[in-house]
Biopython code that builds the backbone (N, CA, C, O; Angstrom):
import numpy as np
from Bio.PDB.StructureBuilder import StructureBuilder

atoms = [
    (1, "UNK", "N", (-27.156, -31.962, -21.366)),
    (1, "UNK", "CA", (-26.289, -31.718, -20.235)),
    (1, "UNK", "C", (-26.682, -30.397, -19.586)),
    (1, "UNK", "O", (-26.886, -29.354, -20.208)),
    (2, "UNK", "N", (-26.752, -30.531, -18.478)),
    (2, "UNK", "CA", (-26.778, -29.615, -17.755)),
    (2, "UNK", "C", (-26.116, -28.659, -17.223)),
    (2, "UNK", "O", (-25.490, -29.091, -16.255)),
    (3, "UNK", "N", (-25.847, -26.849, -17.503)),
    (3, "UNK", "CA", (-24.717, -26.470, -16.716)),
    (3, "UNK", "C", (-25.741, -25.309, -15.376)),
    (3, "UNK", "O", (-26.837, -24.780, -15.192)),
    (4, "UNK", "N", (-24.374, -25.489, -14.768)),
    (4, "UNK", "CA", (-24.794, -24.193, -13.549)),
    (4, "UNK", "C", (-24.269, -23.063, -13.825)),
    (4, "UNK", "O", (-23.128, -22.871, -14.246)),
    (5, "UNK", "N", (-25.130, -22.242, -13.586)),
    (5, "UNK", "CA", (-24.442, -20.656, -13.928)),
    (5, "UNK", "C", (-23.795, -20.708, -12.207)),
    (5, "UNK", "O", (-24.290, -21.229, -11.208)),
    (6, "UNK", "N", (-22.322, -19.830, -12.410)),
    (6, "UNK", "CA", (-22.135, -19.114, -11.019)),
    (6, "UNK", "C", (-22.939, -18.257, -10.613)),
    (6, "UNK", "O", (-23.697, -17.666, -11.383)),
    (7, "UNK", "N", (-22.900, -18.034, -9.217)),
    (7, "UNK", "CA", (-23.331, -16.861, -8.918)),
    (7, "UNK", "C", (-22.349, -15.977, -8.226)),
    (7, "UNK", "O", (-22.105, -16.169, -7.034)),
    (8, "UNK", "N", (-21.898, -15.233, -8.748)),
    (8, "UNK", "CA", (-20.447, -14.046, -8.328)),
    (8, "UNK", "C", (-21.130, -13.289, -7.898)),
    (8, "UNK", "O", (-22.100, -12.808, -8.483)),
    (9, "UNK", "N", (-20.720, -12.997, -6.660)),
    (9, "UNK", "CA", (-21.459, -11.718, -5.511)),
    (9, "UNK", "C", (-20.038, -10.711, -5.410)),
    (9, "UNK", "O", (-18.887, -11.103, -5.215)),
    (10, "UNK", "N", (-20.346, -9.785, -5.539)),
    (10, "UNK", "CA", (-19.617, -8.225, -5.357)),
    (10, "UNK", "C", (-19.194, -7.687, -4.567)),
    (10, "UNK", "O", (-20.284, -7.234, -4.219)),
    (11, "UNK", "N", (-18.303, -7.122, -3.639)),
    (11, "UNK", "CA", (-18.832, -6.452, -2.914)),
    (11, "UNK", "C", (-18.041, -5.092, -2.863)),
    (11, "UNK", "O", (-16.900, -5.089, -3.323)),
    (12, "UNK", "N", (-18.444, -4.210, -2.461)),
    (12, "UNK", "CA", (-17.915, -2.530, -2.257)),
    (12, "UNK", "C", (-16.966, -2.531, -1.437)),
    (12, "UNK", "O", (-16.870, -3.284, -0.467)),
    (13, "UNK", "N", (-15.941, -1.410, -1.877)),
    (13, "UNK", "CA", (-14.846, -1.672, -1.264)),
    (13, "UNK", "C", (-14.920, -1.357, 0.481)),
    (13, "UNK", "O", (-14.062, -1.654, 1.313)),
    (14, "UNK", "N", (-16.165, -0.699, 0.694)),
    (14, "UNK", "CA", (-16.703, -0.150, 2.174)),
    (14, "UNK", "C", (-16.860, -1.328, 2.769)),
    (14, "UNK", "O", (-16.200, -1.490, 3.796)),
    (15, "UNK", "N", (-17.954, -2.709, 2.207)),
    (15, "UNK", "CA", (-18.059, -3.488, 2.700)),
    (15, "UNK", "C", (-16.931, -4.778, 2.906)),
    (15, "UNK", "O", (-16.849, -5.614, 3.805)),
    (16, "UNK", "N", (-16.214, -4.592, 1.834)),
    (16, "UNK", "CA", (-14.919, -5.580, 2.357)),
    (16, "UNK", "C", (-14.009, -5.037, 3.154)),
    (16, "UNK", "O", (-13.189, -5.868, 3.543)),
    (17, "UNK", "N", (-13.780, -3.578, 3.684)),
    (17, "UNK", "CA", (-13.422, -3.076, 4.871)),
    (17, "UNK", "C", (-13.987, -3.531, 5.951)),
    (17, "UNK", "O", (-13.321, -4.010, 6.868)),
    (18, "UNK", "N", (-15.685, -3.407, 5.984)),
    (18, "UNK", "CA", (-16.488, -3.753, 7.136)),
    (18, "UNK", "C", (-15.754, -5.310, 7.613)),
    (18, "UNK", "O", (-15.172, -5.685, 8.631)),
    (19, "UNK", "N", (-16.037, -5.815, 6.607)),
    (19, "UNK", "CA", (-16.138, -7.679, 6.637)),
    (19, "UNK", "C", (-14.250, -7.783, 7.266)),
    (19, "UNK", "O", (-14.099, -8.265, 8.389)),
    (20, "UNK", "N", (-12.883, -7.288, 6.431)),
    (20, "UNK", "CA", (-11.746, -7.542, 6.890)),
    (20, "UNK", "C", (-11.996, -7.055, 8.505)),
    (20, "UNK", "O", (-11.273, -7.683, 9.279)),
    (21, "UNK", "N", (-12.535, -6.449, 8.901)),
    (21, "UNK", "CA", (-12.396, -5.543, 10.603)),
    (21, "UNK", "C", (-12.979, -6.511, 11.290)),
    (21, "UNK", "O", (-12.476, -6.741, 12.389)),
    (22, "UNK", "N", (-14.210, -7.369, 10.858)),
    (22, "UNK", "CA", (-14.966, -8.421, 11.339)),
    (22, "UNK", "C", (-13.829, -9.420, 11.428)),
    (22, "UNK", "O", (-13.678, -9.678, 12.622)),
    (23, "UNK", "N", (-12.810, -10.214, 10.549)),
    (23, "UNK", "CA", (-12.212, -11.138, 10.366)),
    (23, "UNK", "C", (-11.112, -10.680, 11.528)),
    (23, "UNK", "O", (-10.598, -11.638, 12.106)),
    (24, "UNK", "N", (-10.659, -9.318, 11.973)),
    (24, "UNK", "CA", (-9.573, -9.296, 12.463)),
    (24, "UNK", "C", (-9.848, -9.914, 13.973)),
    (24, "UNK", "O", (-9.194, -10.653, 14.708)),
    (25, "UNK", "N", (-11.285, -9.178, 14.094)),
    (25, "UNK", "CA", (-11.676, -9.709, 15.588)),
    (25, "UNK", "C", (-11.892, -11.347, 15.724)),
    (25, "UNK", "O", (-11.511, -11.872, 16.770)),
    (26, "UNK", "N", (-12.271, -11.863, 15.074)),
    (26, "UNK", "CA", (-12.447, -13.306, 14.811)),
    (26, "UNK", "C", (-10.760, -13.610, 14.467)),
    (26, "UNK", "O", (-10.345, -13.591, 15.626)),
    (27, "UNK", "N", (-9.987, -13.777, 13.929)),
    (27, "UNK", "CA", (-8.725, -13.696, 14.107)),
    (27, "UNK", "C", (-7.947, -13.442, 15.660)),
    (27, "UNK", "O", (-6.786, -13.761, 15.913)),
    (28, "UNK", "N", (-8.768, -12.888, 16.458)),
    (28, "UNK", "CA", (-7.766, -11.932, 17.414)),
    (28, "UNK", "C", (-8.705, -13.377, 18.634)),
    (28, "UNK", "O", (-8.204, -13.437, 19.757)),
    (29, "UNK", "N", (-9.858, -14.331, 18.378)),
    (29, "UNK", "CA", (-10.498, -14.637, 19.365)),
    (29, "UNK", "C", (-9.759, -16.182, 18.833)),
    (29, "UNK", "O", (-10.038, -17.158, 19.529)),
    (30, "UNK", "N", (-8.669, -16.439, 17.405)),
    (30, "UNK", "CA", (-8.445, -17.763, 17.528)),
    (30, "UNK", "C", (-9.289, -18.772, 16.323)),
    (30, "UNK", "O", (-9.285, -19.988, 16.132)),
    (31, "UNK", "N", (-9.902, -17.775, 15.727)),
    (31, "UNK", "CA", (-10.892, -18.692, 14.732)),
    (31, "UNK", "C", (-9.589, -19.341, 13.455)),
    (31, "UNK", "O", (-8.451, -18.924, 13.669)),
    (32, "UNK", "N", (-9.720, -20.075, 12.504)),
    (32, "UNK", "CA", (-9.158, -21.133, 11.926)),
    (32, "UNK", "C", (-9.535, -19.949, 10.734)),
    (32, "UNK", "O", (-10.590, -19.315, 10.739)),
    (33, "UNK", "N", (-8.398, -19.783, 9.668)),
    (33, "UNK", "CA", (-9.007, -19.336, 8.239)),
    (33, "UNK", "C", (-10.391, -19.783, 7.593)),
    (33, "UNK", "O", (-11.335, -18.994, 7.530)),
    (34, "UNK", "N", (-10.457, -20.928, 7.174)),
    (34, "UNK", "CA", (-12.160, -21.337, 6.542)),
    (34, "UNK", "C", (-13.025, -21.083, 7.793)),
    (34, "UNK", "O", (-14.149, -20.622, 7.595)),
    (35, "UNK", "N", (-12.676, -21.303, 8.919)),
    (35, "UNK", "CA", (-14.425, -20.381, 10.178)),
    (35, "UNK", "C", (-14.473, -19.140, 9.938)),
    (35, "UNK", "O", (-15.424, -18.406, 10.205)),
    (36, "UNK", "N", (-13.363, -18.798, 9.375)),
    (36, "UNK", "CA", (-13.196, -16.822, 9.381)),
    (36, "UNK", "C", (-14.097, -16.733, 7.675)),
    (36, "UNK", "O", (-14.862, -15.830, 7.336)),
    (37, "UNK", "N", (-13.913, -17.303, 7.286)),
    (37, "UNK", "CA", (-13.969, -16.902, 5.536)),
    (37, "UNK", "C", (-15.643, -17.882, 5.525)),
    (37, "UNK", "O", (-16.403, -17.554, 4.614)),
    (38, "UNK", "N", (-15.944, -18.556, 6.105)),
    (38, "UNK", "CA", (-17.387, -19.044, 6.294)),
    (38, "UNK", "C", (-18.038, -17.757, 6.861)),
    (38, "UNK", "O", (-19.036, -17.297, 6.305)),
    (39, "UNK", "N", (-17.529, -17.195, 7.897)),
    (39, "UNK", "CA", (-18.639, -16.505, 8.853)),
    (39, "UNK", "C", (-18.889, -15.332, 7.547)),
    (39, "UNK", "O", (-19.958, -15.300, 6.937)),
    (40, "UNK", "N", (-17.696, -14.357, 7.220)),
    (40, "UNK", "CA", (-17.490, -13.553, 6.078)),
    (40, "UNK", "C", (-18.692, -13.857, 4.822)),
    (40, "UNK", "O", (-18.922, -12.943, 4.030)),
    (41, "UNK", "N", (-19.352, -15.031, 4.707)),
    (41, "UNK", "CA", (-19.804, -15.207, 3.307)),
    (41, "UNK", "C", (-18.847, -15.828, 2.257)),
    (41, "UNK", "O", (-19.390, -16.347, 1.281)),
    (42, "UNK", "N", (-17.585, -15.843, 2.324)),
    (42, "UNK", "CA", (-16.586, -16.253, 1.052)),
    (42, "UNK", "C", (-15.814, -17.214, 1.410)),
    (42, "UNK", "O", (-15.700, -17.794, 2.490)),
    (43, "UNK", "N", (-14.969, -17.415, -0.185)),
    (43, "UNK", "CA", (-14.306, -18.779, 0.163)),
    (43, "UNK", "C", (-13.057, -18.421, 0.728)),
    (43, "UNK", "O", (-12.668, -17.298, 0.405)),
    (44, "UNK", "N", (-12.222, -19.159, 1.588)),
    (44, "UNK", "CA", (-10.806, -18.761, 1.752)),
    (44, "UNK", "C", (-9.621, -17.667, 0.694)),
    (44, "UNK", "O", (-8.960, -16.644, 0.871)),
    (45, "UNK", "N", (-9.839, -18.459, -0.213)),
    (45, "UNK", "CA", (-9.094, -17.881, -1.614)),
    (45, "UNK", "C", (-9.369, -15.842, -1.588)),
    (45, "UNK", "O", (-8.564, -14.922, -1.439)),
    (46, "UNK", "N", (-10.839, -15.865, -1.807)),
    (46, "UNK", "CA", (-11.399, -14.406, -1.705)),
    (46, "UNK", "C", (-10.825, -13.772, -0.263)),
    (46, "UNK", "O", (-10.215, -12.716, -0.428)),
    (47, "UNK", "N", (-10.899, -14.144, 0.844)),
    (47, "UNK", "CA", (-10.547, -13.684, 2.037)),
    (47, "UNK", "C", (-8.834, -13.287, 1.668)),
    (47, "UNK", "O", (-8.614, -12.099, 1.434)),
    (48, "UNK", "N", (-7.717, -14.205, 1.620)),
    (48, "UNK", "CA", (-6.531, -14.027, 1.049)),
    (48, "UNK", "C", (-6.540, -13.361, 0.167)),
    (48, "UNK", "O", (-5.376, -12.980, 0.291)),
    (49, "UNK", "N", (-6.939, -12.775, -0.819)),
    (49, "UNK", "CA", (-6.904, -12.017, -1.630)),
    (49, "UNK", "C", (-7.639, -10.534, -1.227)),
    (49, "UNK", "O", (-7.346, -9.502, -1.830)),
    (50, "UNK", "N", (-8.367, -10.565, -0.420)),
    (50, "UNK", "CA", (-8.446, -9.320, -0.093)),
    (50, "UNK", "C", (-7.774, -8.585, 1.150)),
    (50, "UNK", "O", (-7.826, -7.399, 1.474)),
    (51, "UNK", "N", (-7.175, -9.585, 1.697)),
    (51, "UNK", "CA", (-5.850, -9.533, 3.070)),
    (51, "UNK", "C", (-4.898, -8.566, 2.197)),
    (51, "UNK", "O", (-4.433, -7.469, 2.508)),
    (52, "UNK", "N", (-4.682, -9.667, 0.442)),
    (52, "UNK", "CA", (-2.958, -8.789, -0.513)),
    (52, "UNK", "C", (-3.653, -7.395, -0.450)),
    (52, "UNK", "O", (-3.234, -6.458, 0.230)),
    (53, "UNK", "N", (-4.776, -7.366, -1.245)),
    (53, "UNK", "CA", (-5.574, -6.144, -1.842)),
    (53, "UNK", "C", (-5.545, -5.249, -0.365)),
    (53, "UNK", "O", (-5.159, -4.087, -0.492)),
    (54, "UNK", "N", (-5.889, -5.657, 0.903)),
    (54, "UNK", "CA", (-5.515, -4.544, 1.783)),
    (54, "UNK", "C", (-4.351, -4.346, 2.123)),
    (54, "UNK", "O", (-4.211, -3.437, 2.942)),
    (55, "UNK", "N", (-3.276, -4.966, 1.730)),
    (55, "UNK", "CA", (-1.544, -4.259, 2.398)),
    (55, "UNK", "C", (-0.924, -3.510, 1.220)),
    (55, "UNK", "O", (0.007, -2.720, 1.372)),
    (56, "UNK", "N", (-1.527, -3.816, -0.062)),
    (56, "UNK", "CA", (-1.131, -3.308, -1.221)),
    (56, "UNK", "C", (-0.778, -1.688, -1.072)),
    (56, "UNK", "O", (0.138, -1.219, -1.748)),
    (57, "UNK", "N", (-1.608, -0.784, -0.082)),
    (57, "UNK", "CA", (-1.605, 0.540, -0.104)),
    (57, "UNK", "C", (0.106, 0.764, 0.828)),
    (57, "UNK", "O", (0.978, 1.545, 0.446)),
    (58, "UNK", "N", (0.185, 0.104, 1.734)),
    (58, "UNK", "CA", (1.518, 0.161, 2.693)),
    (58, "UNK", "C", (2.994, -0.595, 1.160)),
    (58, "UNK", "O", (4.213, -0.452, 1.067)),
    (59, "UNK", "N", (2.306, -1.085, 0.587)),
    (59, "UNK", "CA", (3.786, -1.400, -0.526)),
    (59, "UNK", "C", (3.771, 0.009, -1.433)),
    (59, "UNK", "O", (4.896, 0.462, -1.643)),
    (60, "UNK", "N", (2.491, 0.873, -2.082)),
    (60, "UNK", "CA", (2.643, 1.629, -2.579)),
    (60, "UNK", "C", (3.310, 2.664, -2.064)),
    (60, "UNK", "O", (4.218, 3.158, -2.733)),
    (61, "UNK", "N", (2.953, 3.240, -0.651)),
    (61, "UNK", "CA", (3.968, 3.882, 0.151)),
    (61, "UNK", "C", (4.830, 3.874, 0.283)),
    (61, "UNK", "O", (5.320, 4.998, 0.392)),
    (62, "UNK", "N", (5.766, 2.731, 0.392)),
    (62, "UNK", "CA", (6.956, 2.496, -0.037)),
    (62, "UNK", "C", (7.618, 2.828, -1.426)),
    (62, "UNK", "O", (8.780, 3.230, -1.468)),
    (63, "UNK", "N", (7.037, 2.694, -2.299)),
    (63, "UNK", "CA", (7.249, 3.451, -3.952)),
    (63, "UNK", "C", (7.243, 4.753, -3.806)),
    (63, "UNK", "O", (7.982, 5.417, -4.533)),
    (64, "UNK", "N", (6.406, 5.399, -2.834)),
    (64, "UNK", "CA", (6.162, 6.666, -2.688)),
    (64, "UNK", "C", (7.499, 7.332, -1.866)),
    (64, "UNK", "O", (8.047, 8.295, -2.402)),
    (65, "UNK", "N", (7.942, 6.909, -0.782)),
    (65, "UNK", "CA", (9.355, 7.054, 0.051)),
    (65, "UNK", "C", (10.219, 6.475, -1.278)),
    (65, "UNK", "O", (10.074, 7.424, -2.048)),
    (66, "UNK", "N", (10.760, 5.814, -1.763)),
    (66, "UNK", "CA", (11.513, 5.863, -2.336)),
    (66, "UNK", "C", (11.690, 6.651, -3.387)),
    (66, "UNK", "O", (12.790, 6.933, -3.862)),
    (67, "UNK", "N", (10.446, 7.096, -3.852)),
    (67, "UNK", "CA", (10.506, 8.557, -5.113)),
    (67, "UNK", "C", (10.572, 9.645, -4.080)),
    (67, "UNK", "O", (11.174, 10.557, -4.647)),
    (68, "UNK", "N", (10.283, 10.010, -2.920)),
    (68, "UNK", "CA", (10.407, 10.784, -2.610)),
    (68, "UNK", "C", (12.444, 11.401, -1.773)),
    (68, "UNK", "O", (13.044, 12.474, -1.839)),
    (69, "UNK", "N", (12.773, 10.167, -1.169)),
    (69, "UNK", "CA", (14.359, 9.701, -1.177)),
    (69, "UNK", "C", (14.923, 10.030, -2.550)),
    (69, "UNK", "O", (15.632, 11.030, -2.441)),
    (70, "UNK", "N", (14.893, 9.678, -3.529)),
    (70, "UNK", "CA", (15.363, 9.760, -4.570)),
    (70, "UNK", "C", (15.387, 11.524, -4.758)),
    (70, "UNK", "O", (16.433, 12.161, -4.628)),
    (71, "UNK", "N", (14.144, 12.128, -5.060)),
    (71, "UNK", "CA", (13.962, 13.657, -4.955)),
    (71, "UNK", "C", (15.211, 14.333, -3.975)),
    (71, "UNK", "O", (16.026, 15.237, -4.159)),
    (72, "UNK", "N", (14.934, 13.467, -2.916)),
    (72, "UNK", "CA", (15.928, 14.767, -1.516)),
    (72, "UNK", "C", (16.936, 14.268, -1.969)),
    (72, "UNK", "O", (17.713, 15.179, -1.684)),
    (73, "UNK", "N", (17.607, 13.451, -2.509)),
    (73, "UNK", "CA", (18.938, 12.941, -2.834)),
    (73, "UNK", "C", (19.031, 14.414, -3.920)),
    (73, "UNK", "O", (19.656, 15.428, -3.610)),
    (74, "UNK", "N", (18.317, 14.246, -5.122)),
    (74, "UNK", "CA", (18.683, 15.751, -5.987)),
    (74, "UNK", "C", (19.043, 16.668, -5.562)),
    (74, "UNK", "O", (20.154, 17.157, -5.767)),
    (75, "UNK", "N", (17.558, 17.423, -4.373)),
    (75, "UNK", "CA", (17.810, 18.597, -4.197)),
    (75, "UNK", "C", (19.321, 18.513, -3.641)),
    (75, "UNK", "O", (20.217, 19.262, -4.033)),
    (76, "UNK", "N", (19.466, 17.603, -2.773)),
    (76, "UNK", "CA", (20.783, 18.020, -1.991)),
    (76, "UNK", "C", (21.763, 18.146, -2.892)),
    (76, "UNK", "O", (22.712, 18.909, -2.712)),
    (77, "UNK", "N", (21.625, 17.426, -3.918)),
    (77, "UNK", "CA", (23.061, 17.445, -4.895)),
    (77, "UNK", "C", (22.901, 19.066, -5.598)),
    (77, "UNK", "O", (23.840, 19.862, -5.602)),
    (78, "UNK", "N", (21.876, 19.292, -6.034)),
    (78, "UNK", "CA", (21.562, 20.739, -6.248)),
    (78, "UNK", "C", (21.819, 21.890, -5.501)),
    (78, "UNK", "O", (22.122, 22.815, -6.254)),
    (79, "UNK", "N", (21.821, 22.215, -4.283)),
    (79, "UNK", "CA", (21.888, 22.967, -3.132)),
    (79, "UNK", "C", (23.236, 22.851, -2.826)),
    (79, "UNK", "O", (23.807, 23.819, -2.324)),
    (80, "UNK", "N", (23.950, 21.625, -3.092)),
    (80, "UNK", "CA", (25.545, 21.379, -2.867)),
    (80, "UNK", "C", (26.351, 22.401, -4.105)),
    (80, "UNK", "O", (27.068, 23.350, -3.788)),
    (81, "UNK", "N", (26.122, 22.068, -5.287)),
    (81, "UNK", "CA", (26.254, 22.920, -6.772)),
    (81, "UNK", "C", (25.915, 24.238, -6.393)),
    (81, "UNK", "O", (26.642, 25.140, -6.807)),
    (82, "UNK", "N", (25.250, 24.429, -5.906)),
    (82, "UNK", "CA", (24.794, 25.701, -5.565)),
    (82, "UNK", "C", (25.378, 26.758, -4.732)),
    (82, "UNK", "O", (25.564, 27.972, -4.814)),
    (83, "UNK", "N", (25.630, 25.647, -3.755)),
    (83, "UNK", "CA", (26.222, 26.628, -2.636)),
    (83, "UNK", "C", (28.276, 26.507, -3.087)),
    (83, "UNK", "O", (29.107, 27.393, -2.887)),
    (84, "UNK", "N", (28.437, 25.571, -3.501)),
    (84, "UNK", "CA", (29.874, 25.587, -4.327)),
    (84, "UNK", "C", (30.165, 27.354, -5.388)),
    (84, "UNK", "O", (31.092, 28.126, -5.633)),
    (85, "UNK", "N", (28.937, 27.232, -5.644)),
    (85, "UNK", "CA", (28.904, 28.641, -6.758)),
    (85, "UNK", "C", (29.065, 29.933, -6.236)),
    (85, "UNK", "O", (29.780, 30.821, -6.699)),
    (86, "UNK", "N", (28.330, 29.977, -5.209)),
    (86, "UNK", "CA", (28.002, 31.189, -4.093)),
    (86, "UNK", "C", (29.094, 31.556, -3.513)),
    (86, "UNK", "O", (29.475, 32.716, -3.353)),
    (87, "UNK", "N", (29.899, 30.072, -3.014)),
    (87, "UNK", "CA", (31.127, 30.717, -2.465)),
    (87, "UNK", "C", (32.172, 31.416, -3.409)),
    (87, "UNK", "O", (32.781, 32.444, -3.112)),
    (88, "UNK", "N", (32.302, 30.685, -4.648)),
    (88, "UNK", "CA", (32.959, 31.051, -5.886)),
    (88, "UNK", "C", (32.989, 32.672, -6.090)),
    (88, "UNK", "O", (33.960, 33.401, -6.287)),
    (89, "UNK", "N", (31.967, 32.909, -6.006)),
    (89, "UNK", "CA", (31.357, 34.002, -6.885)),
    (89, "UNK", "C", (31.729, 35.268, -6.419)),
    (89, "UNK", "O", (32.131, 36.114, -7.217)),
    (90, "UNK", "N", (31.603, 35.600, -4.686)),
    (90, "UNK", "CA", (32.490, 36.687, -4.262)),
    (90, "UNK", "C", (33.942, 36.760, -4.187)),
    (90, "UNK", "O", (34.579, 37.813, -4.220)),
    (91, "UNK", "N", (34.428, 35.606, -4.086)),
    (91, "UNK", "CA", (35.719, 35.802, -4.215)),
    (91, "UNK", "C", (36.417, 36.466, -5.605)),
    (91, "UNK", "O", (37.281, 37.333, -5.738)),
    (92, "UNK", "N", (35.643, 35.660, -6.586)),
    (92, "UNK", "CA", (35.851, 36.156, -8.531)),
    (92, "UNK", "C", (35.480, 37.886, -8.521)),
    (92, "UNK", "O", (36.011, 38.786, -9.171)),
    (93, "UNK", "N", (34.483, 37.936, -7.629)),
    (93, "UNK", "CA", (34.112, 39.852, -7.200)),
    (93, "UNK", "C", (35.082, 40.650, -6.747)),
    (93, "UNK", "O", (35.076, 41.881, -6.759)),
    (94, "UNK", "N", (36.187, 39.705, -6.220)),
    (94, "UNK", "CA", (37.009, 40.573, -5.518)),
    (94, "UNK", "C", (37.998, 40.720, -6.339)),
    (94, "UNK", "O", (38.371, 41.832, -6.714)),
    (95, "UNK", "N", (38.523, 39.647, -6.704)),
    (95, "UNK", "CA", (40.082, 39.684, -7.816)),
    (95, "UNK", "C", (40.262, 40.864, -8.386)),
    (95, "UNK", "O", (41.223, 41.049, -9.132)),
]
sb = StructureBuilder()
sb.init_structure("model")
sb.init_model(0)
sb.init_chain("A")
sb.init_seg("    ")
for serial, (resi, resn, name, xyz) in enumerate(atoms, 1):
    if name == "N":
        sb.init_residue(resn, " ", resi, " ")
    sb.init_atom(name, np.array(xyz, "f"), 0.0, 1.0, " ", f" {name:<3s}", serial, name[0])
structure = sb.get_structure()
């Protein structure tokens, strides 16, 4: 029996930038997913998957605003404690 080896081609993350910027314009002229992912070299599947793999950075940003929301929520609760104390504190100076 006979088998076929695959052949899995690679590519750098520079060049699947190049290739998504190619797809957008072909996208923007009306081409069909498989004419877009033919012209590209790959199969549909790979094209969709590197569409997730490019929005992935805009969801991490979002993790990033929400740790960072979370932070200003502290300080403020901190700065609130804080400034509660300050006022405290000259008056207790004066008694």
């Amino acid at each position: 029996m006979l088998r076929y080896k695959r052949h899995v081609q690679s590519f750098t993350e520079a060049e699947i930038a190049e290739k998504l910027k190619v797809a957008e314009t072909l996208r923007g002229e009306g081409k069909r997913i498989y004419e877009i992912a033919r012209v590209l070299g790959v199969t549909d599947t790979t094209y969709y998957n590197w569409l997730k793999r490019a929005e992935q950075p805009a969801r991490s940003g979002d993790a990033e605003l929400r740790r960072l929301r979370r932070e200003n929520a502290q300080l403020k609760r901190a700065v609130k404690s804080l400034t509660g104390l300050v006022g405290v504190a000259p008056e207790a100076a004066q008694s």
